[in-house]
C-alpha positions in Angstrom: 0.0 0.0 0.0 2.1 3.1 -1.1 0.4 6.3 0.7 1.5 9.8 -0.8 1.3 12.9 1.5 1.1 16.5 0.1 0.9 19.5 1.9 -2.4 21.7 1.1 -2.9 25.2 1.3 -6.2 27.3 -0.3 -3.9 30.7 -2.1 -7.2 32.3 -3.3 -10.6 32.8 -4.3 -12.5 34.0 -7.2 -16.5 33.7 -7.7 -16.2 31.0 -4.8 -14.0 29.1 -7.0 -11.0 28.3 -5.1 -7.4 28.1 -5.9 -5.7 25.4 -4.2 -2.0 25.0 -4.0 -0.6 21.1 -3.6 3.0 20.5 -3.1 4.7 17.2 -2.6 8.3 19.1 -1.6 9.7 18.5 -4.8 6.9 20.3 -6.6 3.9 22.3 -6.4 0.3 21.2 -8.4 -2.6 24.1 -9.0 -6.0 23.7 -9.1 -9.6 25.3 -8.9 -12.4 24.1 -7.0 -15.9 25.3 -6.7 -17.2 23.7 -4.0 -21.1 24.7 -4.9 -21.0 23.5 -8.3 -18.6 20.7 -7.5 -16.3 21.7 -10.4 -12.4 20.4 -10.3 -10.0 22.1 -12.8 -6.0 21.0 -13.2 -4.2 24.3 -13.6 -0.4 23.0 -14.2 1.2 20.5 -16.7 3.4 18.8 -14.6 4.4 15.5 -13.2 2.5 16.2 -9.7 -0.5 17.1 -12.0 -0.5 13.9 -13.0 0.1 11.8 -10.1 -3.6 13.8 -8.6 -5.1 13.1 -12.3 -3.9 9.2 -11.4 -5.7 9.6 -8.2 -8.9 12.4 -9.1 -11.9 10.1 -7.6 -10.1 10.0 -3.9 -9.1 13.8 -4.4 -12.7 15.4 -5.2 -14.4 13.2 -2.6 -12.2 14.5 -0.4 -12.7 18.1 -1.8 -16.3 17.2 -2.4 -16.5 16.2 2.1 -15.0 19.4 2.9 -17.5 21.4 4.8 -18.1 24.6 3.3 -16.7 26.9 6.2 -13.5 25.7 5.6 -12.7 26.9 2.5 -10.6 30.0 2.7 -7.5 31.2 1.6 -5.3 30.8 3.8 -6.6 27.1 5.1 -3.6 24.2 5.1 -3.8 21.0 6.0 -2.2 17.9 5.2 -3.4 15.5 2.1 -3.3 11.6 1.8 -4.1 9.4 -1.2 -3.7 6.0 -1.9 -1.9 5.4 -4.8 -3.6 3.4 -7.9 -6.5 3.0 -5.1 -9.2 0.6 -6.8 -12.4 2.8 -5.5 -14.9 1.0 -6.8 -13.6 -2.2 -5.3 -13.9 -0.6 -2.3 -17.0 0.5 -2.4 -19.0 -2.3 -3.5 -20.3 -3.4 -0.3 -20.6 -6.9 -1.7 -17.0 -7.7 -1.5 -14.8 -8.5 1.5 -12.2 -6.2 2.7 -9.0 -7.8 3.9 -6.8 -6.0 6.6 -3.3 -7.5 6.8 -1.3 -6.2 9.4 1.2 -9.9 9.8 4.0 -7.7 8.6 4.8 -3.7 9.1 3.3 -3.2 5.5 -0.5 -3.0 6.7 -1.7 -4.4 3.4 -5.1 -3.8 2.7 -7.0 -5.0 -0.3 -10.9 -6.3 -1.9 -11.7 -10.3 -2.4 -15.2 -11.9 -3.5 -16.6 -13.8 -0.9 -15.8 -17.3 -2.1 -12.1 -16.2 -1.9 -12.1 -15.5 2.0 -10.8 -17.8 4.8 -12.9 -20.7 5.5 -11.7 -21.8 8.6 -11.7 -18.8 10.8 -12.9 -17.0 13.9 -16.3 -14.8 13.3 -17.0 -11.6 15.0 -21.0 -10.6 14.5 -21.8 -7.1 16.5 -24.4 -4.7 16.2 -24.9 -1.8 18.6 -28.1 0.9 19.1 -28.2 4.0 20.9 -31.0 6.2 21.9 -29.8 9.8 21.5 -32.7 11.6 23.5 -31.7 9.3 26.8 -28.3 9.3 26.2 -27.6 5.5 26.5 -27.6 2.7 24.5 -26.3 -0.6 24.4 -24.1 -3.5 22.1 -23.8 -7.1 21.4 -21.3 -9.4 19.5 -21.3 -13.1 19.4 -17.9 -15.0 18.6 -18.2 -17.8 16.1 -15.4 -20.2 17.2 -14.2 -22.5 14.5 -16.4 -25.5 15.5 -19.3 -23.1 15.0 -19.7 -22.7 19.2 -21.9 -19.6 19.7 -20.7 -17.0 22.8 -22.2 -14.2 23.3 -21.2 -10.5 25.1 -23.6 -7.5 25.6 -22.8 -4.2 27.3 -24.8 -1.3 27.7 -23.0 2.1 27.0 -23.4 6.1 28.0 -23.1 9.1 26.3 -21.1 7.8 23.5 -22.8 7.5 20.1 -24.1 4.9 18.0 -20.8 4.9 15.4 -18.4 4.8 18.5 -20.8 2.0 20.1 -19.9 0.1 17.0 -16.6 0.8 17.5 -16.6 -0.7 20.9 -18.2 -3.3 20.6 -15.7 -4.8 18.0 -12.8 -3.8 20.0 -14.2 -5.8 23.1 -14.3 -8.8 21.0 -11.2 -8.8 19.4 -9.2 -8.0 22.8 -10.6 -11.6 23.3 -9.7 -12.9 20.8 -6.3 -11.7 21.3 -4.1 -14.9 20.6 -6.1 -14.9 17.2 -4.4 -14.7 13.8 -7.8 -15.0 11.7 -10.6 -13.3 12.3 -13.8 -12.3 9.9 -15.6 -8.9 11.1 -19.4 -9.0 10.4 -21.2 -5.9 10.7 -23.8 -3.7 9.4 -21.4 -0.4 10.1 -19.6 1.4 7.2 -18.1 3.1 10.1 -16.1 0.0 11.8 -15.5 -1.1 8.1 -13.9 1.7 6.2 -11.6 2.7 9.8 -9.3 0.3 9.4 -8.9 -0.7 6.0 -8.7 2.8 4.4 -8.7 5.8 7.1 -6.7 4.9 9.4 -3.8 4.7 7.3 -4.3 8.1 5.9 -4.6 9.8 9.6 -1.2 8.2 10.5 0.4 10.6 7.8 -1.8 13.6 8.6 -1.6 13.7 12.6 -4.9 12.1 12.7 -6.3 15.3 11.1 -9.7 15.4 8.8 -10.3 17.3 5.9 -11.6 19.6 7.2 -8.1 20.7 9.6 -9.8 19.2 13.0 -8.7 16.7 14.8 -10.4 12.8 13.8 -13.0 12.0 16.5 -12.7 9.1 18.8 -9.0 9.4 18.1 -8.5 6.8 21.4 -10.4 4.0 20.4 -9.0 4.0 16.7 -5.5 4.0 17.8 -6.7 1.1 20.5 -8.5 -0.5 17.2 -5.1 -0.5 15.3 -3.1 -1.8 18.0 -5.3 -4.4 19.2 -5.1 -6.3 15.2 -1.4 -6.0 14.9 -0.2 -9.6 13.8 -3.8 -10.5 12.8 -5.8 -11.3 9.3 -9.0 -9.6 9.6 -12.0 -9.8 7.0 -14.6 -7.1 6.7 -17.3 -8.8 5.7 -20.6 -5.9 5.4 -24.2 -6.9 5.9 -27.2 -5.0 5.8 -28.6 -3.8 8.7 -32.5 -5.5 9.6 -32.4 -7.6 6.5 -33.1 -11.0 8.2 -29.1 -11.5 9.0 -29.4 -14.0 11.4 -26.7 -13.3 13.7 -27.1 -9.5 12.8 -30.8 -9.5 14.0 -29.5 -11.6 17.3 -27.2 -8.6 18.0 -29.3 -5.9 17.3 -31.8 -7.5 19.6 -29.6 -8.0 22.5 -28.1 -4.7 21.5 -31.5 -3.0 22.4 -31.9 -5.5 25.2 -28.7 -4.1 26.9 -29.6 -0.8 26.3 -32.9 -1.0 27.6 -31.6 -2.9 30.9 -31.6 -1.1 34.4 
């Protein structure tokens, strides 16, 4: 996985169409962005030009997720890409995302699901949180390879239903710590996309968003990353209340722990 870093910086504006400076140290790359219309113009012929043509899909989502308040000259922040990224792999939630993190390389990469580990360990969570009470609750069960069923539920405070996800999967892989193999089943984009593709950006742009703020949850992500050093992991995504068997157990016992005095 070969990440590039480039340093950011907005120069100026003209009818909200703003000129962006990119620089890798070695040289710089202009472009013009209107983030309204969602127009992306290359200014410069040069080789930096034509590493961000390589990579335009990850550079205007980026541009395009950029809250409108901060674009204005003057704004810098750090940019990572992915090199030769395949996007739409991805982002088919159909296929299975493979974390690698045996070696110091942190390979990640897309399979079909008849090409995933057969014999492994299965993580299933699912997690709910009522925002007007301020609570909420999770649940995984643990697959063991014999098929053996065990099952954890917690209920949570004040912390979100994407960072209840989060939880809940570290919880189960902490026990599943002298685990090479393990296959992540969940309904969350969220838990999904951290590790595989985010996380190795952040590590390059002091866990920074878009956006020049800081990445929320920043402990439990770092946790998440150390915790699966060594390990095989398999994101496999399901739809949420779509009759997933163990997904529907979760979410029920989710709610369960939630709603528990």
């Amino acid at each position: 996985m070969k990440m590039l870093l480039f340093k950011m910086e907005i120069i100026d504006v003209y009818n909200n169409s703003y000129k962006i400076k990119i620089s890798d140290n070695i040289e710089d790359a202009l472009i013009e962005f209107d983030p309204l219309k969602k127009e992306l113009n290359f200014i410069l012929n040069n080789n930096l030009t034509n590493c961000l043509k390589a990579n335009e899909y990850q550079l205007r989502k980026m541009l395009h997720n950029k809250r409108i308040d901060t674009y204005y000259v003057g704004f810098k922040v750090k940019l990572v890409l992915r090199s030769n990224k395949d996007v739409a792999a991805f982002n088919d939630r159909s296929k299975i995302v493979v974390l690698d993190k045996r070696t110091t390389n942190n390979y990640s990469y897309v399979i079909d699901e008849n090409k995933c580990e057969e014999k492994i360990y299965k993580i299933f969570s699912d997690a709910c949180y009522f925002e007007n009470k301020k609570y909420g609750g999770f649940a995984f069960i643990i697959e063991d390879l014999e098929g053996n069923y065990k099952l954890h539920t917690e209920k949570v405070q004040a912390i979100g239903s994407s960072q209840a996800e989060l939880t809940a999967v570290i919880k189960a892989i902490e026990l599943l710590k002298n685990i090479e193999k393990i296959r992540i089943v969940t309904d969350s984009q969220y838990v999904r996309k951290g590790l595989t593709e985010w996380i190795p950006c952040w590590k390059l742009n002091d866990f920074k968003t878009i956006n020049g703020e800081p990445v929320k949850n920043i402990e439990n992500w770092i946790l998440f990353d150390n915790i699966c050093n060594g390990k095989y992991i398999e994101f496999q995504w399901v739809k949420g209340h779509s009759n997933h068997f163990e997904n529907s157990l979760c979410d029920m016992y989710a709610r369960d722990a939630a709603t528990n005095v």
